[in-house]
Biopython code that builds the backbone (N, CA, C, O; Angstrom):
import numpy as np
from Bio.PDB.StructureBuilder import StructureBuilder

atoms = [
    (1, "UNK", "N", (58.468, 12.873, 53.580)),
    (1, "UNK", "CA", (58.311, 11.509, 53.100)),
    (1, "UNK", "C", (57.500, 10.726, 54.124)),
    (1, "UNK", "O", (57.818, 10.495, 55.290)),
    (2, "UNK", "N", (56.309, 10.332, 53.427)),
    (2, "UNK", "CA", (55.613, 9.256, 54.624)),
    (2, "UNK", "C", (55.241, 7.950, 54.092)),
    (2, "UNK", "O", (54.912, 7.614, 52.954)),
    (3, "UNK", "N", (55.416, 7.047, 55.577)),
    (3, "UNK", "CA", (55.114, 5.907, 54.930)),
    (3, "UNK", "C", (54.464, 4.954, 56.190)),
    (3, "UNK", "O", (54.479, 5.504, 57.291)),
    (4, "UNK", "N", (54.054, 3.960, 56.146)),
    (4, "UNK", "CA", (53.234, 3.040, 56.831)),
    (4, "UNK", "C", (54.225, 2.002, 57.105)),
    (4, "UNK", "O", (55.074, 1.615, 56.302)),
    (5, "UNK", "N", (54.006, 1.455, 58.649)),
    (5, "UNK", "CA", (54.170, -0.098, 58.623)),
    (5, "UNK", "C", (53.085, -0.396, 60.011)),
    (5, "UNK", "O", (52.615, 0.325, 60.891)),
    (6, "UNK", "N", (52.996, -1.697, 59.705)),
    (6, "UNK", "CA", (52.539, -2.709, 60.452)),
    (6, "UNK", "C", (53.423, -3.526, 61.086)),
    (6, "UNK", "O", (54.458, -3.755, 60.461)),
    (7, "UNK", "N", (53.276, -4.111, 62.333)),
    (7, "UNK", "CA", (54.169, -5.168, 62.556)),
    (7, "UNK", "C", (53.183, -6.392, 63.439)),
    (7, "UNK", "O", (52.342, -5.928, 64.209)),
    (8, "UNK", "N", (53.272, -7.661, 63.343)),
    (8, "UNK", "CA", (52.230, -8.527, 63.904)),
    (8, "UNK", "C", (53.337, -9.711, 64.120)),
    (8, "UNK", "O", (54.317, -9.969, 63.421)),
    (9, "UNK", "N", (52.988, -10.187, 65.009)),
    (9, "UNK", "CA", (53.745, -11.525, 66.233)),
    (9, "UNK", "C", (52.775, -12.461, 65.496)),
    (9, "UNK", "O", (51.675, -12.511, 66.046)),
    (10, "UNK", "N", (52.887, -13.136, 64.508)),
    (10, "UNK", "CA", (51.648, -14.021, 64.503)),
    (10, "UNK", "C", (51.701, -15.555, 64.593)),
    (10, "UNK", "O", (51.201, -16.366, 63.814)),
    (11, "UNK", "N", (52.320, -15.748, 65.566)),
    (11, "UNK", "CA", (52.446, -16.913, 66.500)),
    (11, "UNK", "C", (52.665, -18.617, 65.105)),
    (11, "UNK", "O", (51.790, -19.255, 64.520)),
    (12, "UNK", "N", (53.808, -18.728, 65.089)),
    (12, "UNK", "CA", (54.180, -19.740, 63.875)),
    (12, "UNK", "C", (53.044, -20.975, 64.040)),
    (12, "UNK", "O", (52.555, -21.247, 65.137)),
    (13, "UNK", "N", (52.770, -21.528, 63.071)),
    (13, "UNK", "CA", (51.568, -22.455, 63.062)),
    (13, "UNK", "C", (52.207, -23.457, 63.851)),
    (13, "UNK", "O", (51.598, -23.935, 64.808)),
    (14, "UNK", "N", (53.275, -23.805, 63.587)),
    (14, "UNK", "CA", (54.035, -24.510, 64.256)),
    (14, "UNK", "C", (54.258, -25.012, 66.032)),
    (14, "UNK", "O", (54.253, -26.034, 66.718)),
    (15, "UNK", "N", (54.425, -23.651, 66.157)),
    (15, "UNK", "CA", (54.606, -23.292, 67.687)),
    (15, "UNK", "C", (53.422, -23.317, 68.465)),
    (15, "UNK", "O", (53.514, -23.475, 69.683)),
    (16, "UNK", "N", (51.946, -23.134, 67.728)),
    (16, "UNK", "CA", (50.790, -23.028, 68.276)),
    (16, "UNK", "C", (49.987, -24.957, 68.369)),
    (16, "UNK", "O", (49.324, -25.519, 69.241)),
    (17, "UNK", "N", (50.571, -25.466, 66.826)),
    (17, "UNK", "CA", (50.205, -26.784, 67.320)),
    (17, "UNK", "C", (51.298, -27.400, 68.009)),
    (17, "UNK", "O", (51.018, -28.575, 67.773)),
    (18, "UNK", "N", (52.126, -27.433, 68.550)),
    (18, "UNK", "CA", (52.688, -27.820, 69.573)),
    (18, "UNK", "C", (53.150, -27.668, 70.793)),
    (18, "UNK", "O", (54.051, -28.239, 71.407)),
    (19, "UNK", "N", (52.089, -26.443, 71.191)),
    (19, "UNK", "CA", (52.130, -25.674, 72.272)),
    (19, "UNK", "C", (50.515, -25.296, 72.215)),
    (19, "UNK", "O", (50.098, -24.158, 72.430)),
    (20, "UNK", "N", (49.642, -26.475, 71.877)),
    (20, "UNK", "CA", (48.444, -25.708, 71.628)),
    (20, "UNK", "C", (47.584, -25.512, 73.401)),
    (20, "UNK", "O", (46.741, -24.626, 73.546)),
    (21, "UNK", "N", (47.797, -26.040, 74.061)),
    (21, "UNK", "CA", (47.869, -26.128, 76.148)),
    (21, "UNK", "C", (47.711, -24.731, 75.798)),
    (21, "UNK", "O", (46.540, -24.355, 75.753)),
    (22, "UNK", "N", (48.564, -23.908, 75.549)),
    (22, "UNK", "CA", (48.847, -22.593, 76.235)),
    (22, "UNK", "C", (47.450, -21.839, 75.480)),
    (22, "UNK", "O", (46.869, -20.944, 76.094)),
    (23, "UNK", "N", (47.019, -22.234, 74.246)),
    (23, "UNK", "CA", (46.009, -21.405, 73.784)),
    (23, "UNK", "C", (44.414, -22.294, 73.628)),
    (23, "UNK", "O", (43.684, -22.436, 72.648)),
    (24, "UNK", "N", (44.262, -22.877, 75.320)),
    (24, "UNK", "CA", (42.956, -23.628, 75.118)),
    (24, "UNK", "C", (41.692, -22.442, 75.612)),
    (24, "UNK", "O", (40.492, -22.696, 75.709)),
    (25, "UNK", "N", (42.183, -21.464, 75.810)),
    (25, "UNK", "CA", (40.842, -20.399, 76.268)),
    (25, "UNK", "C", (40.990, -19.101, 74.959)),
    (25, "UNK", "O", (40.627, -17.929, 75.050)),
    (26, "UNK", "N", (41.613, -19.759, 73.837)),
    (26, "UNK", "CA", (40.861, -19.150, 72.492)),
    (26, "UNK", "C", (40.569, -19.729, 71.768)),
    (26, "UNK", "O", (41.153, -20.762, 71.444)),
    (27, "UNK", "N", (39.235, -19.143, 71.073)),
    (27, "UNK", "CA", (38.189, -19.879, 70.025)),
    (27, "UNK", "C", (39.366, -20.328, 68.968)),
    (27, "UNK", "O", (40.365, -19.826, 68.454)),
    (28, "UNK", "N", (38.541, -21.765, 68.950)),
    (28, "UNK", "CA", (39.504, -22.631, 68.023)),
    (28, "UNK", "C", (39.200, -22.190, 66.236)),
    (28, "UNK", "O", (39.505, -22.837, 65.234)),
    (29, "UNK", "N", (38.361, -20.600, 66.371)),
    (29, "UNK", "CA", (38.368, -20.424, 64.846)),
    (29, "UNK", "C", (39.548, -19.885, 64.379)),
    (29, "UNK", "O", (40.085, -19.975, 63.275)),
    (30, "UNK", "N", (39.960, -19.153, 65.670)),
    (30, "UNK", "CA", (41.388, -18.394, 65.359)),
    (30, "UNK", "C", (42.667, -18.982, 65.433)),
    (30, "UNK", "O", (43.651, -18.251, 65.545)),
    (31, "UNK", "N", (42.793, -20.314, 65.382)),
    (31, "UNK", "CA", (43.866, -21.027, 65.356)),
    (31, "UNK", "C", (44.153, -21.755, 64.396)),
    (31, "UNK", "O", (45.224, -22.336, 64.219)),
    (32, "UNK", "N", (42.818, -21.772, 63.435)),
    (32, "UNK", "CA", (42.960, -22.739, 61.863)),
    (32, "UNK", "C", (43.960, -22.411, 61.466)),
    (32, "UNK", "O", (44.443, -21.301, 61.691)),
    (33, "UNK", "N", (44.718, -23.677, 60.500)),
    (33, "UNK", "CA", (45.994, -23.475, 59.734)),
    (33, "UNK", "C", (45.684, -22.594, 58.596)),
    (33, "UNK", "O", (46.534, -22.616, 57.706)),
    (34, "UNK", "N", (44.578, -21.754, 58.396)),
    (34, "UNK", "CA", (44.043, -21.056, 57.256)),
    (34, "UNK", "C", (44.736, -19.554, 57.482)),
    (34, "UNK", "O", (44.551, -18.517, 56.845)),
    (35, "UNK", "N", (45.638, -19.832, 58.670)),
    (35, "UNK", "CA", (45.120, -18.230, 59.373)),
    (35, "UNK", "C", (46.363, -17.198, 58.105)),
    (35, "UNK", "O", (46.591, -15.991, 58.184)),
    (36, "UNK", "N", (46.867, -18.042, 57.204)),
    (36, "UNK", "CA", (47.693, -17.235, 56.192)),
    (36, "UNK", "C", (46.841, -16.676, 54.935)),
    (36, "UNK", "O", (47.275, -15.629, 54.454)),
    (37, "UNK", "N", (45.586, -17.283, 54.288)),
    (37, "UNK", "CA", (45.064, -16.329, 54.038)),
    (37, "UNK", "C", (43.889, -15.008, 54.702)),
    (37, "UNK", "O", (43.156, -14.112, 54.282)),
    (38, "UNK", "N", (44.215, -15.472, 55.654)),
    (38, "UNK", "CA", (43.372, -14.289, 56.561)),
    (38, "UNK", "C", (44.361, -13.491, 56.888)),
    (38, "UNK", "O", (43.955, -12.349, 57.103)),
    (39, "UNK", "N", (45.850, -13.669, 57.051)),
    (39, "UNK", "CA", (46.856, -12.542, 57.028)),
    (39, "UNK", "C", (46.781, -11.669, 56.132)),
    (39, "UNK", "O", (46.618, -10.466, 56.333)),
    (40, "UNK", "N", (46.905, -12.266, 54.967)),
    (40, "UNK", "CA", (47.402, -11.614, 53.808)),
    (40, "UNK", "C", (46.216, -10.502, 53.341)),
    (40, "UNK", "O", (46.250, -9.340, 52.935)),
    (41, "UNK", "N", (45.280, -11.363, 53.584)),
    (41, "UNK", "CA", (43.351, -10.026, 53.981)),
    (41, "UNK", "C", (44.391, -8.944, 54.253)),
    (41, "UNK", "O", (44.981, -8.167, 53.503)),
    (42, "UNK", "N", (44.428, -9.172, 55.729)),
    (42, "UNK", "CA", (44.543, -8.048, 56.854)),
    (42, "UNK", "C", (45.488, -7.462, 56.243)),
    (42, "UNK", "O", (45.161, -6.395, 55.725)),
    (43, "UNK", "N", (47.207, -7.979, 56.040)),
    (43, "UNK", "CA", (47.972, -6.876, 55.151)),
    (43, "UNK", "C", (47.184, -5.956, 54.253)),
    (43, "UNK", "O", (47.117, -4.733, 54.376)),
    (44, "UNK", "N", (46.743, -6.511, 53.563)),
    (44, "UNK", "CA", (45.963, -6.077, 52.203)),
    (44, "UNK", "C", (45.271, -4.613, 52.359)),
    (44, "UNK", "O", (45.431, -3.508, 51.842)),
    (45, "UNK", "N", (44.171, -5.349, 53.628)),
    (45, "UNK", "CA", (43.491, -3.714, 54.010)),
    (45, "UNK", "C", (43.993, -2.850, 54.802)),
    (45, "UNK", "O", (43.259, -2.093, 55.437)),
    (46, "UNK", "N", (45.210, -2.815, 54.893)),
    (46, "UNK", "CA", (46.090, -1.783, 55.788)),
    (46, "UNK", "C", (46.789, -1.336, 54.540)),
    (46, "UNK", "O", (47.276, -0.227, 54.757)),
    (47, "UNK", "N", (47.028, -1.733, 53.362)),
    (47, "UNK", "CA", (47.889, -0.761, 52.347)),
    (47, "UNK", "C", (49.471, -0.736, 52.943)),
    (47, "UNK", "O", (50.041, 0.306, 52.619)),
    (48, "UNK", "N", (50.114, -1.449, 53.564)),
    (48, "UNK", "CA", (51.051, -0.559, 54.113)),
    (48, "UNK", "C", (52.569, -0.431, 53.581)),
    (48, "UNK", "O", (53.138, -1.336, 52.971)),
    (49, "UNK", "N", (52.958, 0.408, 53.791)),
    (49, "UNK", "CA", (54.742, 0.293, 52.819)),
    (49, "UNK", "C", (55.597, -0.706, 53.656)),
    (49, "UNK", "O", (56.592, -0.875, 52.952)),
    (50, "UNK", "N", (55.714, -1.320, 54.575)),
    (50, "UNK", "CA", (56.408, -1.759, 55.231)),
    (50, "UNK", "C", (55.903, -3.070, 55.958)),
    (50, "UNK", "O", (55.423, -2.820, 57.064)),
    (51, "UNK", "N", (55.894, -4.614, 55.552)),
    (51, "UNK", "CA", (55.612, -5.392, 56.879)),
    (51, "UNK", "C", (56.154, -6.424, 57.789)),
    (51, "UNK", "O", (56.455, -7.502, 57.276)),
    (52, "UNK", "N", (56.321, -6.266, 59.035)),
    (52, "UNK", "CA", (57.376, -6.960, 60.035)),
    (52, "UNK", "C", (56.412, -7.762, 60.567)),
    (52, "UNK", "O", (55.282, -7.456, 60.947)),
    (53, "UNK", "N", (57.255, -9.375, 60.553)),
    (53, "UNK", "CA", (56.606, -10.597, 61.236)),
    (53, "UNK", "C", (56.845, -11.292, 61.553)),
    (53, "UNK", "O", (57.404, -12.119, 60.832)),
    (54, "UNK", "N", (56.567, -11.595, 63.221)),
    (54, "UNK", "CA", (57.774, -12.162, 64.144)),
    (54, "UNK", "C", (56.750, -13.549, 64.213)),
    (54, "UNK", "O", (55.532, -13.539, 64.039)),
    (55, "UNK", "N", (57.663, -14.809, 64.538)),
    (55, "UNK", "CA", (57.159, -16.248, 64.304)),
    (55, "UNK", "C", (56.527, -16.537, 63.160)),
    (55, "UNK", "O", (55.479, -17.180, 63.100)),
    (56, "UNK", "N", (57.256, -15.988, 62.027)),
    (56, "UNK", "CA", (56.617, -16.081, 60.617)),
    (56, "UNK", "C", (57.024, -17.618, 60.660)),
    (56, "UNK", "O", (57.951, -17.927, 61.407)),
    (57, "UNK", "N", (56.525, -18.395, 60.066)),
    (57, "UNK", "CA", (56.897, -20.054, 59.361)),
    (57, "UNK", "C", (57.609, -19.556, 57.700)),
    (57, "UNK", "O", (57.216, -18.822, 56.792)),
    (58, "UNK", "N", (58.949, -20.487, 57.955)),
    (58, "UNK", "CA", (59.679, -20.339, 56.799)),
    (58, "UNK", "C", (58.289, -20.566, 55.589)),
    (58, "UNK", "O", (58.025, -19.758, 54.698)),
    (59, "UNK", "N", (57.510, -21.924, 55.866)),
    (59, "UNK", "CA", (56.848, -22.131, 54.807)),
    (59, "UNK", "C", (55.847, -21.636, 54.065)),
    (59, "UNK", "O", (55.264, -21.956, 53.029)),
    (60, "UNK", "N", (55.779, -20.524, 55.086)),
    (60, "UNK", "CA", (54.500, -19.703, 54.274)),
    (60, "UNK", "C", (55.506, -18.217, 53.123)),
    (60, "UNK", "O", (54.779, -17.352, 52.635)),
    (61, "UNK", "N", (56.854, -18.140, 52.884)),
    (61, "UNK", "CA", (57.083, -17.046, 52.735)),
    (61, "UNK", "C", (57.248, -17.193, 51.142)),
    (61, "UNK", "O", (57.508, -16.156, 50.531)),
    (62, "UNK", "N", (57.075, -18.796, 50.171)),
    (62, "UNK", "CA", (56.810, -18.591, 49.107)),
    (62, "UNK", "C", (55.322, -18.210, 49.107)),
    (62, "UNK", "O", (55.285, -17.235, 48.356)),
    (63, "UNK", "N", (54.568, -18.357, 49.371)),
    (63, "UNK", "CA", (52.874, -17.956, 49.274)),
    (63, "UNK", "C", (53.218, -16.388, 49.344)),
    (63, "UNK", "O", (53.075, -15.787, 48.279)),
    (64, "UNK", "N", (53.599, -15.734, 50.319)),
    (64, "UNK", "CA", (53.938, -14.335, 50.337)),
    (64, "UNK", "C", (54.383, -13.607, 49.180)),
    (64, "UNK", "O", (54.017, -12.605, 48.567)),
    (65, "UNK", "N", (55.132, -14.303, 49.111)),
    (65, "UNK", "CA", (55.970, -13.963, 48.050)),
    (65, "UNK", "C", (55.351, -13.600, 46.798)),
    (65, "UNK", "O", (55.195, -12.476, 46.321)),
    (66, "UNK", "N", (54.959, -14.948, 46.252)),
    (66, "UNK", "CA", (54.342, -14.759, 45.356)),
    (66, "UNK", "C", (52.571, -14.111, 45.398)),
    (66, "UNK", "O", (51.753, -14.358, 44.512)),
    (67, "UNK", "N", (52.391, -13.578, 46.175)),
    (67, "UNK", "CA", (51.149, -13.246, 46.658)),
    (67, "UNK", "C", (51.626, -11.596, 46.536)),
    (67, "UNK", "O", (51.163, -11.102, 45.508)),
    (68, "UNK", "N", (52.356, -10.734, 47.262)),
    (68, "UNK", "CA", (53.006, -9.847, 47.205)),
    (68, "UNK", "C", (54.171, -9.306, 46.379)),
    (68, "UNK", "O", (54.229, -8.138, 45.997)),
    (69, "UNK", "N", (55.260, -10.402, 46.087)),
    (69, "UNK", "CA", (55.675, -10.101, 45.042)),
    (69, "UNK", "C", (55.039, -9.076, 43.874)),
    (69, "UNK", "O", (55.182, -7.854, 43.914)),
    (70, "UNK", "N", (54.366, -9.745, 42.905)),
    (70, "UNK", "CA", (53.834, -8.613, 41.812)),
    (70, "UNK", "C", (53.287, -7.669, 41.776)),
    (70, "UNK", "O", (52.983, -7.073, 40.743)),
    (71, "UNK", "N", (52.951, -7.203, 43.317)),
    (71, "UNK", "CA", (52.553, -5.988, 43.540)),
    (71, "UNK", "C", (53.291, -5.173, 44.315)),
    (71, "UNK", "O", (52.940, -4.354, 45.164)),
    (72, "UNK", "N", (55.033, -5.690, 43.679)),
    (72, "UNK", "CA", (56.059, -4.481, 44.610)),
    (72, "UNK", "C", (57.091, -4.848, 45.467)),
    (72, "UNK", "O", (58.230, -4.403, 45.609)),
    (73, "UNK", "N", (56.539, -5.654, 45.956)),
    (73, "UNK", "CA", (56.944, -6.089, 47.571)),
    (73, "UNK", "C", (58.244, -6.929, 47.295)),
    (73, "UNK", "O", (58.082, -7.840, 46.483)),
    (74, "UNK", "N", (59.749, -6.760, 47.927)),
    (74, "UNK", "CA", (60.902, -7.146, 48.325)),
    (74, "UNK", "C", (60.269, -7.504, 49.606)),
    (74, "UNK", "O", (59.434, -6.956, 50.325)),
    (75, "UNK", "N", (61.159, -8.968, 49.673)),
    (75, "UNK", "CA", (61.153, -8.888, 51.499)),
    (75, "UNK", "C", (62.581, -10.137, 51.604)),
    (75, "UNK", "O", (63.316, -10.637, 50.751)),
    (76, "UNK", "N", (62.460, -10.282, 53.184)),
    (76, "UNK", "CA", (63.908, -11.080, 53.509)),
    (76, "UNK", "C", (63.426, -11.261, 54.955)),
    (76, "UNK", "O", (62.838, -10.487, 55.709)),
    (77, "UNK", "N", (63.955, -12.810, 55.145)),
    (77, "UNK", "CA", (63.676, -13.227, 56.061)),
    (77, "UNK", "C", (64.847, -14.276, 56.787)),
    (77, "UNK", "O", (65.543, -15.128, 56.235)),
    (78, "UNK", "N", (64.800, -13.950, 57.965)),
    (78, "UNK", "CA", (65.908, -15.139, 58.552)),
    (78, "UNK", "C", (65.326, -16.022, 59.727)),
    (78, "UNK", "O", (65.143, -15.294, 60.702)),
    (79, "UNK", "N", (65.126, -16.759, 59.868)),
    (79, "UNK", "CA", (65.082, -18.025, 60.364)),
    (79, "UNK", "C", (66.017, -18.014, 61.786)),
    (79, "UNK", "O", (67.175, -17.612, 61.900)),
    (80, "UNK", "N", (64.987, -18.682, 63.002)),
    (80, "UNK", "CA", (65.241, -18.677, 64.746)),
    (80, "UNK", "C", (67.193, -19.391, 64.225)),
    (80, "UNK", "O", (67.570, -19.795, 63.125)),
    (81, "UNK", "N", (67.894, -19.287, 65.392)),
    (81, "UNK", "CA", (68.967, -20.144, 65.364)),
    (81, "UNK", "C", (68.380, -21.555, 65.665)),
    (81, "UNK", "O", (67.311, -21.545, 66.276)),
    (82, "UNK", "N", (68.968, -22.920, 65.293)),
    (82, "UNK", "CA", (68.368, -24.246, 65.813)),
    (82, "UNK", "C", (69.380, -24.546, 67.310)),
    (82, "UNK", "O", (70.576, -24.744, 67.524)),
    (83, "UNK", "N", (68.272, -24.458, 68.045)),
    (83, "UNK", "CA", (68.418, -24.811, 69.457)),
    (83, "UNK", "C", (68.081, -26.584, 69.848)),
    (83, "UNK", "O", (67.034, -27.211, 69.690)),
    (84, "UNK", "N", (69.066, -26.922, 70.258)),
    (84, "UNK", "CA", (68.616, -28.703, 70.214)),
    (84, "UNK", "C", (67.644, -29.473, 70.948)),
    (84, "UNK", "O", (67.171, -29.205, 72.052)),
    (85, "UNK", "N", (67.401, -30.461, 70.204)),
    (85, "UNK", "CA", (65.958, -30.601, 70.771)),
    (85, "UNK", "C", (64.685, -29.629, 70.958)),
    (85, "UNK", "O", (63.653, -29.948, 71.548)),
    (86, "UNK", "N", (64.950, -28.364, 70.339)),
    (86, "UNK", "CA", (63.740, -28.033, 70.151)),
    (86, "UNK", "C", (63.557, -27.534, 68.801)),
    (86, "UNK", "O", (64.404, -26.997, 68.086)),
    (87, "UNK", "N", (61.901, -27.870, 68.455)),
    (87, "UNK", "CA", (61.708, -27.522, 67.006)),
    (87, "UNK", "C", (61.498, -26.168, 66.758)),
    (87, "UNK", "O", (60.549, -25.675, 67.368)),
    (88, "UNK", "N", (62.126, -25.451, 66.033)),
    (88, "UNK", "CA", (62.391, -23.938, 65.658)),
    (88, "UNK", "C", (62.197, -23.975, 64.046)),
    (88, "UNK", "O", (63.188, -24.355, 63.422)),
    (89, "UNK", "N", (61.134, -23.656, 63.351)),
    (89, "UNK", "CA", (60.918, -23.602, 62.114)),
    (89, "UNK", "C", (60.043, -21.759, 61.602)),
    (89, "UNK", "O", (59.127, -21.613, 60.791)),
    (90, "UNK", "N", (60.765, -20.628, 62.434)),
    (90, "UNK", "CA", (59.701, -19.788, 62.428)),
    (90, "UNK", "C", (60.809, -18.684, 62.668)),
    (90, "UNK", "O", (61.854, -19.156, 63.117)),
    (91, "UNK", "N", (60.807, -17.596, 62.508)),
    (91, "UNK", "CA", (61.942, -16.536, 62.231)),
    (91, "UNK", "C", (61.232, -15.296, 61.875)),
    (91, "UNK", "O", (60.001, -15.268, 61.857)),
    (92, "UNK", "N", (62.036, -14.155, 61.558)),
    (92, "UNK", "CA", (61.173, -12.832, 61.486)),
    (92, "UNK", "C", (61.418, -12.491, 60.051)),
    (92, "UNK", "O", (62.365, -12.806, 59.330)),
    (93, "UNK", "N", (60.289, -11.734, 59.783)),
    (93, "UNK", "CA", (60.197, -11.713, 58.385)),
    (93, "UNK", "C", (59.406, -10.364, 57.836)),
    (93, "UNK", "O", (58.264, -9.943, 58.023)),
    (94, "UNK", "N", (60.499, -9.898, 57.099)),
    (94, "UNK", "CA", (60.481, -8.463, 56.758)),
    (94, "UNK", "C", (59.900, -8.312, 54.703)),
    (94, "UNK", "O", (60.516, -8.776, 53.744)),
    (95, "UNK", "N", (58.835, -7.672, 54.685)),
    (95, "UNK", "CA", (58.806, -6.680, 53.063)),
    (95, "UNK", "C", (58.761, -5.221, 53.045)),
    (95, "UNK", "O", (58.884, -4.529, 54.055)),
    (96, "UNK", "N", (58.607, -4.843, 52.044)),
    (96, "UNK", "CA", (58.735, -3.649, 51.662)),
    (96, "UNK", "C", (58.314, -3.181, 50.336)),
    (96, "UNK", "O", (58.378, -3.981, 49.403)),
    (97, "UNK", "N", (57.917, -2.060, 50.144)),
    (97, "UNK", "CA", (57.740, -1.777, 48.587)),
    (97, "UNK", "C", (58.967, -1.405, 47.890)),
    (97, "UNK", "O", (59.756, -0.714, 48.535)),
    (98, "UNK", "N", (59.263, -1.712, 46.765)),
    (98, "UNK", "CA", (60.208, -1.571, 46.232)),
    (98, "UNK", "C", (60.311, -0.214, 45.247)),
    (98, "UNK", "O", (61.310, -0.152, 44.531)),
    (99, "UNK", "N", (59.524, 0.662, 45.188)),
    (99, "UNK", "CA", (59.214, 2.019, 44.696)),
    (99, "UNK", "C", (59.197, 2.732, 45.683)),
    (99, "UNK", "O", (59.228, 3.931, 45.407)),
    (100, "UNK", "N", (59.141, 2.365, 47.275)),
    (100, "UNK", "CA", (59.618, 3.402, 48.169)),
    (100, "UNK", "C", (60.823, 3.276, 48.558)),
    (100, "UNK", "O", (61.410, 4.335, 48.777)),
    (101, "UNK", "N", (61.528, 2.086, 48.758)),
    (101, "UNK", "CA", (63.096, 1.657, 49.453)),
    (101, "UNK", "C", (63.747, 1.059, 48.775)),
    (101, "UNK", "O", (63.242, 0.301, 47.947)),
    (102, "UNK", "N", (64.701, 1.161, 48.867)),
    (102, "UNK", "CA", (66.167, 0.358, 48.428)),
    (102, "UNK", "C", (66.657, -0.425, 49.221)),
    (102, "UNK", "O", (67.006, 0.126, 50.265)),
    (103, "UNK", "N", (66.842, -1.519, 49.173)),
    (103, "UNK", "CA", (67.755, -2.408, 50.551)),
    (103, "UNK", "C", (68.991, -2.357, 50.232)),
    (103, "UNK", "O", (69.521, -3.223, 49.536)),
    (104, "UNK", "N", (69.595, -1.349, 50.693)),
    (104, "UNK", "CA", (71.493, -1.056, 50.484)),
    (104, "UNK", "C", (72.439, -1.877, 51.677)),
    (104, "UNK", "O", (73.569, -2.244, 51.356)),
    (105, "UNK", "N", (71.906, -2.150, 53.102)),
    (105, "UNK", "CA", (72.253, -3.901, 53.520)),
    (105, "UNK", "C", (71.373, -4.318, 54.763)),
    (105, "UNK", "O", (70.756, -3.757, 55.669)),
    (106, "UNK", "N", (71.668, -5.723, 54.286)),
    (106, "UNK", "CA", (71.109, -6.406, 54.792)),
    (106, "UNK", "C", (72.205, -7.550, 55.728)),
    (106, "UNK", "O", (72.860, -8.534, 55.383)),
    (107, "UNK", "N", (72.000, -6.834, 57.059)),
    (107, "UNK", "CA", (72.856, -7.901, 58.358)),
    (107, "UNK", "C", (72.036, -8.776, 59.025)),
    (107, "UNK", "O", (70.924, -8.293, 59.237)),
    (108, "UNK", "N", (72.151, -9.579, 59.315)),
    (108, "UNK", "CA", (71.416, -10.597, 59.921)),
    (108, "UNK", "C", (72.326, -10.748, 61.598)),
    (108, "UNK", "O", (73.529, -10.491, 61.567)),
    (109, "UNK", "N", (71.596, -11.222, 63.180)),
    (109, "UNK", "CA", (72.070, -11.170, 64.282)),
    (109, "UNK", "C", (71.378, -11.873, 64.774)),
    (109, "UNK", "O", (70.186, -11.688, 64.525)),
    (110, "UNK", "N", (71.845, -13.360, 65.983)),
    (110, "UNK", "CA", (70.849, -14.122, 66.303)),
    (110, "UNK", "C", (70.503, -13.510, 68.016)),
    (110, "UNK", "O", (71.242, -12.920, 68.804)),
    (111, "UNK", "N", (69.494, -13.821, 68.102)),
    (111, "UNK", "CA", (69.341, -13.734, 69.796)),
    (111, "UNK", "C", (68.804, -14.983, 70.765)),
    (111, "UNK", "O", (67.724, -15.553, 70.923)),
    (112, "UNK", "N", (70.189, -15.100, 71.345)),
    (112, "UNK", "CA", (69.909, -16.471, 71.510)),
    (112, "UNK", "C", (69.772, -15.746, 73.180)),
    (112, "UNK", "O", (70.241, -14.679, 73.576)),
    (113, "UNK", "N", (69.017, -16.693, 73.870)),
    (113, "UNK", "CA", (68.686, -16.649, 75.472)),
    (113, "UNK", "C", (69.898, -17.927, 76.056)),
    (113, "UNK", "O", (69.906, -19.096, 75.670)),
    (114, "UNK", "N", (70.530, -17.518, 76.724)),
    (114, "UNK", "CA", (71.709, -18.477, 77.514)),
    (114, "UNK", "C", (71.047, -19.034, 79.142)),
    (114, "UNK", "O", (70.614, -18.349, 80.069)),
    (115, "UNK", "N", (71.147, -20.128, 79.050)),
    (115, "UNK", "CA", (70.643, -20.616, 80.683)),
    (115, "UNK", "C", (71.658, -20.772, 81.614)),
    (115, "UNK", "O", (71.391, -21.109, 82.767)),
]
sb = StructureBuilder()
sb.init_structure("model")
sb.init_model(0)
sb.init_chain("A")
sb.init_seg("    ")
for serial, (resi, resn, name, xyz) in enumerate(atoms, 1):
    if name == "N":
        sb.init_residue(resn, " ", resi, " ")
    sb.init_atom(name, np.array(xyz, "f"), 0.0, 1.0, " ", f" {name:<3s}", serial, name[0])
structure = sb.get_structure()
């Protein structure tokens, strides 16, 4: 049995405009808020059975959805824990084809960093 995945960190839109300091020595083409249909490209031409995505934005996962949806794709996603005072809108976010897997369960676990 073979199958494909991808996995991509793709930095929550969120986290990048409000932390945009940290990314002033990359071209500001690669930081457009567009960069979700240029994801969904890149999924696209990888084919893959499986895709994992860390600092996903809750708000892009109806676009996914329905973007991937009708061609198969289950997915599930959970959302950072809310840490106070800071804005956390971005969580990891899992699909799959649904003609290769079954999701028989699904646990969710936070990882929180303690100071």
């Amino acid at each position: 049995f073979e199958f494909s995945v991808i996995s991509y960190n793709i930095l929550s839109q969120l986290l990048l405009e409000n932390n945009s300091y940290l990314y002033r020595s990359i071209d500001n083409e690669y930081l457009k808020s567009d960069r979700c249909r240029v994801l969904i490209k890149e999924i696209e031409s990888y084919d893959p059975d499986i895709v994992c995505m860390q600092e996903f934005d809750h708000q892009i996962r109806e676009t996914f959805h329905s973007h991937f949806g009708p061609k198969g794709f289950e997915n599930i996603y959970q959302r950072k824990p809310h840490i106070p005072y800071q804005e956390k809108d971005d969580g990891c976010f899992m699909m799959y084809r649904k003609d290769k897997f079954k999701l028989l369960k699904n646990a969710s676990f936070r990882l929180v960093q303690k100071h």
